[in-house]
Backbone as a chain_set.jsonl record, in Angstrom:
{"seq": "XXXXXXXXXXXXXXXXXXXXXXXXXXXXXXXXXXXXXXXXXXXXXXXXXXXXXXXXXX", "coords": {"N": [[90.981, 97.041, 137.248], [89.44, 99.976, 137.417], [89.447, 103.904, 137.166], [88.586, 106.199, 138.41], [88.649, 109.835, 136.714], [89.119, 113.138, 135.342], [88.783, 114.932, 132.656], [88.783, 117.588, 130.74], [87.163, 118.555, 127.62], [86.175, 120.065, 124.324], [82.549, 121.192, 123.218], [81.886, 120.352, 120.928], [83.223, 117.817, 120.655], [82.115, 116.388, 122.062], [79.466, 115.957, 121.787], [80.025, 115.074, 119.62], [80.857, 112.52, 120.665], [78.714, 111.715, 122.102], [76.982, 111.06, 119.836], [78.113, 108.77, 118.605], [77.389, 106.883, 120.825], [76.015, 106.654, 123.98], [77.244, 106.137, 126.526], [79.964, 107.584, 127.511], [82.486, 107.589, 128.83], [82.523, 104.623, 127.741], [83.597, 104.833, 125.218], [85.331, 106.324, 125.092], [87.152, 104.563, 126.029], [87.524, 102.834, 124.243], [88.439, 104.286, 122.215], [90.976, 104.847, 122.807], [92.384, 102.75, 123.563], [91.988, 101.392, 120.801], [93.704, 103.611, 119.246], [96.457, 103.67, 121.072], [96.878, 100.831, 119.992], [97.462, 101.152, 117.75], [99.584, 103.048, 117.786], [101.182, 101.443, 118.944], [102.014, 99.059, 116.919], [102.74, 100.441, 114.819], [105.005, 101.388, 116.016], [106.395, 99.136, 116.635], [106.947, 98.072, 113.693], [108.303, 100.393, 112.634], [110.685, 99.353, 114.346], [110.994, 96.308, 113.105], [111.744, 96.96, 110.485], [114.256, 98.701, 111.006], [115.686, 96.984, 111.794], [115.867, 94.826, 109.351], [116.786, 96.727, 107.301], [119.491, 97.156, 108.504], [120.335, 94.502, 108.593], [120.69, 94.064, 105.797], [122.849, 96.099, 105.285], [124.35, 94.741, 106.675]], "CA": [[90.418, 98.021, 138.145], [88.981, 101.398, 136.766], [89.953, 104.837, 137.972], [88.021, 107.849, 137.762], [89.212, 110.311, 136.252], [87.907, 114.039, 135.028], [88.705, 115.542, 131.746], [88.617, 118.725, 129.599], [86.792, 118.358, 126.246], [84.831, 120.836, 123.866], [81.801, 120.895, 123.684], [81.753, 119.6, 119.939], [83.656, 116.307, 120.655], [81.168, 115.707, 123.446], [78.628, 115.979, 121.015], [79.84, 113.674, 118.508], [81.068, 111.183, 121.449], [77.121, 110.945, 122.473], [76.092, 110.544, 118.832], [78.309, 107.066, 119.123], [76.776, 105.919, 121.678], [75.73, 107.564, 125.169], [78.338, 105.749, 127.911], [81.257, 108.379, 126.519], [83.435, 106.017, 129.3], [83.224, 103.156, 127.213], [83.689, 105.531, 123.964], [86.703, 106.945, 125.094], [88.267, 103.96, 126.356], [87.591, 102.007, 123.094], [89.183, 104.689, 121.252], [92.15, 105.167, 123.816], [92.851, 101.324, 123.281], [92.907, 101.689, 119.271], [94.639, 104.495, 119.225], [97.101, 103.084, 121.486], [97.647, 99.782, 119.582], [98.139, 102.003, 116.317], [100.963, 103.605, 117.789], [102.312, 99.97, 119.26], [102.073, 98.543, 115.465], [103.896, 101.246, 114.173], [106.603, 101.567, 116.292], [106.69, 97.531, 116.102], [106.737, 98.327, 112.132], [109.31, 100.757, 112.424], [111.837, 98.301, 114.802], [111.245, 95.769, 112.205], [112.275, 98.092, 109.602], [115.434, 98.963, 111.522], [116.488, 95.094, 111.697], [115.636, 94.528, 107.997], [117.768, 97.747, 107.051], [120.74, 96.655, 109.494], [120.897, 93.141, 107.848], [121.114, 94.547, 104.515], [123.861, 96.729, 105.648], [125.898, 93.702, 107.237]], "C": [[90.273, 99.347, 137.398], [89.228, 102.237, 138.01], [88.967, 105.886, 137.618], [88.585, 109.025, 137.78], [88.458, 111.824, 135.761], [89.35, 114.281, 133.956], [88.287, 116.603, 131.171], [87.895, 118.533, 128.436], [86.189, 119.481, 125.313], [83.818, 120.634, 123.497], [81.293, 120.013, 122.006], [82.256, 118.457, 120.069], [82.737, 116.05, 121.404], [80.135, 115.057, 122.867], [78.756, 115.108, 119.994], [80.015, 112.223, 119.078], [79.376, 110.433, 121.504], [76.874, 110.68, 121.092], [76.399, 109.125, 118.945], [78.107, 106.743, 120.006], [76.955, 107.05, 123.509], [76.608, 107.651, 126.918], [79.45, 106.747, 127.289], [82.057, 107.573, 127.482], [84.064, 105.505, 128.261], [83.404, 104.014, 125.533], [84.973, 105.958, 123.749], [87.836, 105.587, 125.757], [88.62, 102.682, 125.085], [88.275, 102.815, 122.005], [90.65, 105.097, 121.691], [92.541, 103.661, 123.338], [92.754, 101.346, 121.581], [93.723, 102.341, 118.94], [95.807, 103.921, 119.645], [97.97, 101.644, 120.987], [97.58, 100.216, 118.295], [99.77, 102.315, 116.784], [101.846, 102.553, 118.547], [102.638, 99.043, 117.848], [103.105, 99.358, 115.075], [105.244, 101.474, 114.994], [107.483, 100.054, 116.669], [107.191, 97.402, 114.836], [108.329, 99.082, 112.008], [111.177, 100.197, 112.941], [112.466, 97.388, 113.739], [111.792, 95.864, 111.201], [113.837, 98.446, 109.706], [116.237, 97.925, 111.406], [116.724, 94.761, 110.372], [116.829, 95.281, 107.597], [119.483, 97.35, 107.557], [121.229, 95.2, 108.507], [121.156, 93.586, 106.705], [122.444, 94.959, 104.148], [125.23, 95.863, 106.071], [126.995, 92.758, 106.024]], "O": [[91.243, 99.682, 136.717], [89.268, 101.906, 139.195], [88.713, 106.261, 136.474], [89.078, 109.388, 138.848], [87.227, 111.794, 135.765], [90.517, 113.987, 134.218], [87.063, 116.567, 131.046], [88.725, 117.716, 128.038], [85.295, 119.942, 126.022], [83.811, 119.434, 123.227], [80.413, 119.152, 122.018], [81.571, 117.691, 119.391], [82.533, 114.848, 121.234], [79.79, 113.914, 123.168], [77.829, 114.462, 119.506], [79.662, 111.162, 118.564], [78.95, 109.324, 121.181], [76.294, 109.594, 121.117], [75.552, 108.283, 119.243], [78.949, 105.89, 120.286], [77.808, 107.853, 123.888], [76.659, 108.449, 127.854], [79.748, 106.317, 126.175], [82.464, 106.576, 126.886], [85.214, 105.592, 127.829], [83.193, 103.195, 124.638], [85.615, 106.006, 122.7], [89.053, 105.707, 125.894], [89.576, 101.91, 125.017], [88.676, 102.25, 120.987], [91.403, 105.651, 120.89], [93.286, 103.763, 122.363], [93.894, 101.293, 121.12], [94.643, 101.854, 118.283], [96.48, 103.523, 118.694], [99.115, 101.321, 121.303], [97.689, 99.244, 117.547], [100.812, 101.918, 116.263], [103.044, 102.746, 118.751], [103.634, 98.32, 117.887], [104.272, 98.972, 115.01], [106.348, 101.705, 114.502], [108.682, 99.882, 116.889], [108.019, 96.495, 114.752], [109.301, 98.556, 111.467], [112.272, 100.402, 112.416], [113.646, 97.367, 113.388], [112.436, 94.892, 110.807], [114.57, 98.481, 108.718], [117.382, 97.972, 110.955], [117.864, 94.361, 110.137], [117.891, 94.663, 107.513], [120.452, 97.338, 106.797], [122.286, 95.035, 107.898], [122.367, 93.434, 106.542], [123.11, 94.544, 103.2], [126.439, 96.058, 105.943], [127.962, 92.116, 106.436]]}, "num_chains": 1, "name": "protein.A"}
């Protein structure tokens, strides 16, 4: 289910959103969902990291 929603922006991001493509929607929710599974990798990355480290330690 989609929500609508309003936003702030300047007027230069707006401007480069429409150059990629003219729905800014589906612009911003395709870069909200990468973004988003960047910072689920990495803090997956850094858990892993923690476990690795820990066993070392035991």
């Amino acid at each position: 289910m989609r929500v609508k929603t309003s936003i702030t922006l300047p007027k230069q991001l707006l401007s480069r959103l429409d150059r990629v493509d003219k729905n800014r929607s589906a612009v911003l929710e395709r870069a909200a969902v990468a973004y988003l599974t960047q910072l689920e990798r990495q803090a997956r990355g850094l858990k892993d990291i923690a476990i690795i480290i820990a066993m070392l330690n035991a």
